[in-house]
C-alpha positions as CSV (number, residue, x, y, z in Angstrom):
1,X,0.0,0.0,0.0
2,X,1.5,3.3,-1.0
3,X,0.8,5.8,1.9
4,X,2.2,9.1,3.3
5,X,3.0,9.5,7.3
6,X,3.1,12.5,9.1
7,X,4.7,12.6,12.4
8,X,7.2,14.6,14.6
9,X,8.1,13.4,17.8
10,X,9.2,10.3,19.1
11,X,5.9,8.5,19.7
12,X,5.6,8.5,15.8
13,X,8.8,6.9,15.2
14,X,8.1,3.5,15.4
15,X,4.9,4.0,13.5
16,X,6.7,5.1,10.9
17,X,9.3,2.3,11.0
18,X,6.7,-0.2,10.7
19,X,5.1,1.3,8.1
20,X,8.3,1.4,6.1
21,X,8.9,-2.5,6.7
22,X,5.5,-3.5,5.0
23,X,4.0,-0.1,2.7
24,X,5.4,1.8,0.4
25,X,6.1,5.0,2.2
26,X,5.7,7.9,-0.5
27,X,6.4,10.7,1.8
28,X,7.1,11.6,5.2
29,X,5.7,14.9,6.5
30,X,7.1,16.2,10.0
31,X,7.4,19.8,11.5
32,X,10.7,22.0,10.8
33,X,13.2,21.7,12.9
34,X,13.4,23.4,16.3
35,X,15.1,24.2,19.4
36,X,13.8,21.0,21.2
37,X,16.9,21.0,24.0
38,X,18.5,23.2,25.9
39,X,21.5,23.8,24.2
40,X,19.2,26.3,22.3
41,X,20.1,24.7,18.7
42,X,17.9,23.9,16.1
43,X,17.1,20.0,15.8
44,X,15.6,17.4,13.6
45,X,12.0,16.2,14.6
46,X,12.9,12.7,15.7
47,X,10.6,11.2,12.9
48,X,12.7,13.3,10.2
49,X,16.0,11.6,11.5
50,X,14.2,8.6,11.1
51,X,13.2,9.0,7.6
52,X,16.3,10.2,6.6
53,X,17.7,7.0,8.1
54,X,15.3,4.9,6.2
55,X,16.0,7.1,2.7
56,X,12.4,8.3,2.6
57,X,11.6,11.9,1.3
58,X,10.9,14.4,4.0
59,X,8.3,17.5,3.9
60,X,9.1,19.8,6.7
61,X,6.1,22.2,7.3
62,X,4.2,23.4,10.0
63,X,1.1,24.2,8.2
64,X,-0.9,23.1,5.0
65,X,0.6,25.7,2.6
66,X,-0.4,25.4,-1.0
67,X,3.0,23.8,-1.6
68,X,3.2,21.1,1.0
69,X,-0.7,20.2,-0.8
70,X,0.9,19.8,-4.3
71,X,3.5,18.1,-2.4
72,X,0.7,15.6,-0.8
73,X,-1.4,15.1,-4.1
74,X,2.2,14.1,-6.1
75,X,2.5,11.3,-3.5
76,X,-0.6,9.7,-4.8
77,X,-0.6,7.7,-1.6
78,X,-4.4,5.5,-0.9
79,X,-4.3,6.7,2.8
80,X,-2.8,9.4,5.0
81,X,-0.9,8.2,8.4
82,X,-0.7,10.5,11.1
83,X,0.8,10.1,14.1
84,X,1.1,13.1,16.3
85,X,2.6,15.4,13.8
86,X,0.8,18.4,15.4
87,X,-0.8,20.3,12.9
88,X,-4.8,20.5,12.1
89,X,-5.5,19.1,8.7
90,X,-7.8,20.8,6.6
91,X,-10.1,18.8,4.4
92,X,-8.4,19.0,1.5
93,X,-6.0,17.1,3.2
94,X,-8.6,14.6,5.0
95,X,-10.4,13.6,1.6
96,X,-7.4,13.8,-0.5
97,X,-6.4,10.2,-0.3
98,X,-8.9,7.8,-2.1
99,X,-8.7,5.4,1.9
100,X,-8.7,8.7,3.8
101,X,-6.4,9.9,6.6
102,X,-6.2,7.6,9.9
103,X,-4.6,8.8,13.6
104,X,-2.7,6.9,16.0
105,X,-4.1,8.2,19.3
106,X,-2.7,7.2,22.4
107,X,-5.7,6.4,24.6
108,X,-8.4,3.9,24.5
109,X,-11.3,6.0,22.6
110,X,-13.2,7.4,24.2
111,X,-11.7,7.9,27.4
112,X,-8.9,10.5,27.0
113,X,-9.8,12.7,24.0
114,X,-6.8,15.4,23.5
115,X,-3.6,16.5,23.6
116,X,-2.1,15.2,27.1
117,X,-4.2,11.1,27.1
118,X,-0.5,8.8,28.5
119,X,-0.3,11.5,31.3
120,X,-4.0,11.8,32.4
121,X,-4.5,7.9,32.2
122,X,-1.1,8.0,34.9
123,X,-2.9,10.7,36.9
124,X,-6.6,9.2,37.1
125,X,-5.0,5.6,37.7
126,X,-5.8,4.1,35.3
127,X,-5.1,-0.1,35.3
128,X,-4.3,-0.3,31.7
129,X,-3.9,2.5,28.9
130,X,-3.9,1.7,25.2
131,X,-4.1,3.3,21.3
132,X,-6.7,3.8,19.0
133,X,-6.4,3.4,15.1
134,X,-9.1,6.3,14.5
135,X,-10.5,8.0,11.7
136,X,-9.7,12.5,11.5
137,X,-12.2,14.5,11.8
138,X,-13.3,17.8,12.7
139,X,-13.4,17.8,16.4
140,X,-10.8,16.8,18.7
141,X,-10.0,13.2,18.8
142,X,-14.0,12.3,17.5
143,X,-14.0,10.4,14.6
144,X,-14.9,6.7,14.8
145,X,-12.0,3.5,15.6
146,X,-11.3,0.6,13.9
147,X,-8.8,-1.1,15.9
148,X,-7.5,-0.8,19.6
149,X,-4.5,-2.0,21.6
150,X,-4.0,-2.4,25.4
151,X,-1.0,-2.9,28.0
152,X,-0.8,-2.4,31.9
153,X,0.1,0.8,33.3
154,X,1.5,-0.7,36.4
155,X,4.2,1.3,37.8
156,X,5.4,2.8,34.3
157,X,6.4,6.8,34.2
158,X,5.1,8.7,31.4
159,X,8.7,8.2,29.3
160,X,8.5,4.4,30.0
161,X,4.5,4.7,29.0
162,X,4.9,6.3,26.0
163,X,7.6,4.0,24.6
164,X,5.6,1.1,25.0
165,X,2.1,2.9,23.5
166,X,4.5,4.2,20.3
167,X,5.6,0.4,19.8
168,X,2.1,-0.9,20.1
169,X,0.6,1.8,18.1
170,X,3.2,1.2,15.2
171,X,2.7,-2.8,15.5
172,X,-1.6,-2.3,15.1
173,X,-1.2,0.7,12.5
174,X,0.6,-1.7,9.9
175,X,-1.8,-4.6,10.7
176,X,-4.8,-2.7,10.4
177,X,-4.1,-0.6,6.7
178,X,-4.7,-3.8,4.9
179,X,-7.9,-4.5,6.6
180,X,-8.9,-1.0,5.7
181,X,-7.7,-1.5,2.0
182,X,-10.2,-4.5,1.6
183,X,-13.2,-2.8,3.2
184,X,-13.0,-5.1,6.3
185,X,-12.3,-3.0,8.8
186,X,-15.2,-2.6,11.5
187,X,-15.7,1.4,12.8
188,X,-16.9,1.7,16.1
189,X,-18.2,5.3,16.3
190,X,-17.7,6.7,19.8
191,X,-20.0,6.8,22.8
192,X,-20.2,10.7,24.0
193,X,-21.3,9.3,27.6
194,X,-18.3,7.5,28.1
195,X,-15.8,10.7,26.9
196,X,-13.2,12.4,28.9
197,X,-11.3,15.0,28.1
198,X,-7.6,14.8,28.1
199,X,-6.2,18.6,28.2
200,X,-2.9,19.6,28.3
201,X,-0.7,19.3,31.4
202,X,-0.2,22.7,33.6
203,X,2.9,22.9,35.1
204,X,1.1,23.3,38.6
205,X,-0.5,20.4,38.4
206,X,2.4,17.9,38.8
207,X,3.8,20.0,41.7
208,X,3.9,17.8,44.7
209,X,1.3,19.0,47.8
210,X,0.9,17.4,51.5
211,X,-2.6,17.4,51.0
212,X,-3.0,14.7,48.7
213,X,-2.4,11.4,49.7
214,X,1.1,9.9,49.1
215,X,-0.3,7.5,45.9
216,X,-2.3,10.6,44.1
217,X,1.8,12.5,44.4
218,X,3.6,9.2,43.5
219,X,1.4,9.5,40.0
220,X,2.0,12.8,39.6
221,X,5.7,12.0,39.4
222,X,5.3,9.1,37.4
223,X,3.4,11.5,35.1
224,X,5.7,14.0,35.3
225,X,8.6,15.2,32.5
226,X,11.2,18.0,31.7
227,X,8.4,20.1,30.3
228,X,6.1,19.4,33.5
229,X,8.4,18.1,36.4
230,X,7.0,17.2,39.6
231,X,8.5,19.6,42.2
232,X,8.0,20.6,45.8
233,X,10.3,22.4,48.4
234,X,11.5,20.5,51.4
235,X,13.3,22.5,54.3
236,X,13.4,25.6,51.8
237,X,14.9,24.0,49.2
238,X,13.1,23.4,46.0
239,X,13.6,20.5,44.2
240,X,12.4,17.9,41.1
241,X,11.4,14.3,42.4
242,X,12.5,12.3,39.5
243,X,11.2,8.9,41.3
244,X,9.1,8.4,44.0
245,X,6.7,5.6,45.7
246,X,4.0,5.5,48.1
247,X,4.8,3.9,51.6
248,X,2.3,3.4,54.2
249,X,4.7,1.9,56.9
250,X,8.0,3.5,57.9
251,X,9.2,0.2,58.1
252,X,10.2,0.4,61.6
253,X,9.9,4.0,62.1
254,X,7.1,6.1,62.2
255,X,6.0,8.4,59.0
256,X,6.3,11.9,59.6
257,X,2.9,13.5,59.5
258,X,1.4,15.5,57.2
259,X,3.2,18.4,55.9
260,X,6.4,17.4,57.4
261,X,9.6,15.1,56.3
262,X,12.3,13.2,57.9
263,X,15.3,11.6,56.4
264,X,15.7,8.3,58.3
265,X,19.6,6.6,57.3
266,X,19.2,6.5,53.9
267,X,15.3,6.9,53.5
268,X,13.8,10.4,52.6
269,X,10.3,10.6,53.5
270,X,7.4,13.3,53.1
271,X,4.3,12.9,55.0
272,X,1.1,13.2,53.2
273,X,-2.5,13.8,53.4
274,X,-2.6,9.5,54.1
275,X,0.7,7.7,54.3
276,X,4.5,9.1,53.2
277,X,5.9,9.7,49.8
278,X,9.3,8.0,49.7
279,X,12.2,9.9,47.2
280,X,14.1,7.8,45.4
281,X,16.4,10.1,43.0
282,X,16.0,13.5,43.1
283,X,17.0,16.9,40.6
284,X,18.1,20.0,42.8
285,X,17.7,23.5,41.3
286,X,20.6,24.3,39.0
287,X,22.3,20.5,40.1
288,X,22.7,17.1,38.1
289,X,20.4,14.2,39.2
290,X,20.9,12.1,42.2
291,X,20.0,9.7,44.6
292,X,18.1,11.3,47.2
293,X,19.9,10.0,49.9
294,X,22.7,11.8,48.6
295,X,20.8,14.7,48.1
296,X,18.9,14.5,51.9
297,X,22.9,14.6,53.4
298,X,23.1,18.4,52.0
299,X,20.0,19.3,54.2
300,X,21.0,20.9,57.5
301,X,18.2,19.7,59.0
302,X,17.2,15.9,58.8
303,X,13.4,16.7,59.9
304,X,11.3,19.7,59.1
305,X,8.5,21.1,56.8
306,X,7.4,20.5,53.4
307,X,5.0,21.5,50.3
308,X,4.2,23.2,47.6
309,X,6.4,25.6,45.2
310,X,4.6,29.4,46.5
């Protein structure tokens, strides 16, 4: 099948690579490249290294320009493959291909519609978390699924999450564009009673507060990322908890209570609203990551308070 992808950041990488082992890949279409580090340098989109690796024409645009359509219609691809490329196709774009345009979506449709679903699904608690081969429409993550894919949350952070969706979503995008080709596919429009709504992540929302219970904070660390790190201040001292778990015995000690932490040998532990949130490695202000024992040994006090950035 001859098809064009469009993708940018990692999560579309594998999508594309399994693509490229079965279809004919016509055209890749990515966004430019961009500062995407901190070394403040213009980068390939991780799916334009990959195509470039694979020796598969790139289109680099952030918007449907005249040029990037002629572009598209001189691919004569039978179906558009998108997978997060971050751009709102028009419908020239959606009806151009004679199979139409299909979305990897990294939720289980229709629970976590939008832009942040491998973080909210962390958040919430969910057991298991999933992707969605969908039709593009006009609203947000709406249009009808033909295929779906599951795997257990567990203990995963959102990195660790997202790896495994982007393989599983790559896997079922290749083994469902035949099935689409021959007119077997089965579209399961979505129930509007069962939707939520997955909006972006607020940088606030991931800081770490004694007044939630210590497994609500240990998700929002696993949730948490460069872009939205879980942080808090403990004895003054702000800092990034990079890992984290919920304890609800000191294991021979008692937890500190709510609001407070004590560093116990080589244990750090914040009281919460119900049980203690334990840090495992930690990222000071302006400091490399470390283990945070290591970390706790700077502190001049080993007990003391604890909460939220102000």
């Amino acid at each position: 099948m001859r098809v064009v992808f469009m993708g940018t950041p990692a999560f579309a990488v594998p999508s594309l690579t399994a693509l490229a082992r079965e279809h004919e890949v016509a055209l890749v279409v990515t966004r430019p490249d961009a500062v995407r580090s901190r070394g403040k340098r213009l980068e390939p989109s991780p799916v334009k290294e990959a195509a470039l690796e694979l020796g598969l024409p790139v289109l680099e645009t952030a918007r449907m320009t005249p040029e990037a359509l002629e572009a598209l219609r001189d691919a004569a691809a039978d179906i558009f493959c998108v997978a997060a490329y971050g751009c709102i196709l028009p419908d020239a774009v959606l009806t151009m291909a004679p199979l139409g345009c299909v979305n990897v979506h990294a939720s289980l449709l229709p629970r976590w519609r939008g832009a942040a679903p491998i973080q909210r699904a962390i958040l919430a608690g969910d057991e298991v978390a999933g992707v969605s081969i969908m039709r593009i429409g006009h609203g947000v993550d709406t249009g009808a699924y033909c295929a779906q894919a599951s795997t257990p949350v567990g203990e995963k952070g959102a990195d660790e999450l997202t790896r495994d969706l982007a393989e599983l979503g790559g896997a079922l995008l290749a083994r469902t564009l035949p099935t689409i080709a021959a007119g077997s596919a089965v579209w399961t429009e979505q129930d509007e009673a069962l939707v939520t709504h997955a909006a972006k992540i607020a940088k606030a929302e991931l800081w770490l507060d004694p007044e939630a219970d210590a497994p609500a904070n240990a998700r929002r660390v696993r949730a948490s990322s460069d872009a939205a790190p879980a942080r808090c201040q403990v004895g003054g001292r702000a800092v990034r908890a990079v890992r984290a778990r919920a304890v609800e015995s000191g294991e021979g000690a008692p937890l500190p209570a709510q609001g407070t932490y004590a560093v116990a040998g080589k244990r750090v532990l914040l009281g919460c609203a119900a049980g203690a949130l334990e840090l495992i490695e930690v990222k000071p202000d302006g400091k490399r990551q470390m283990g945070a024992a290591a970390w706790a040994a700077g502190l001049r006090d080993k007990q003391g308070t604890w909460g939220p950035l102000s």
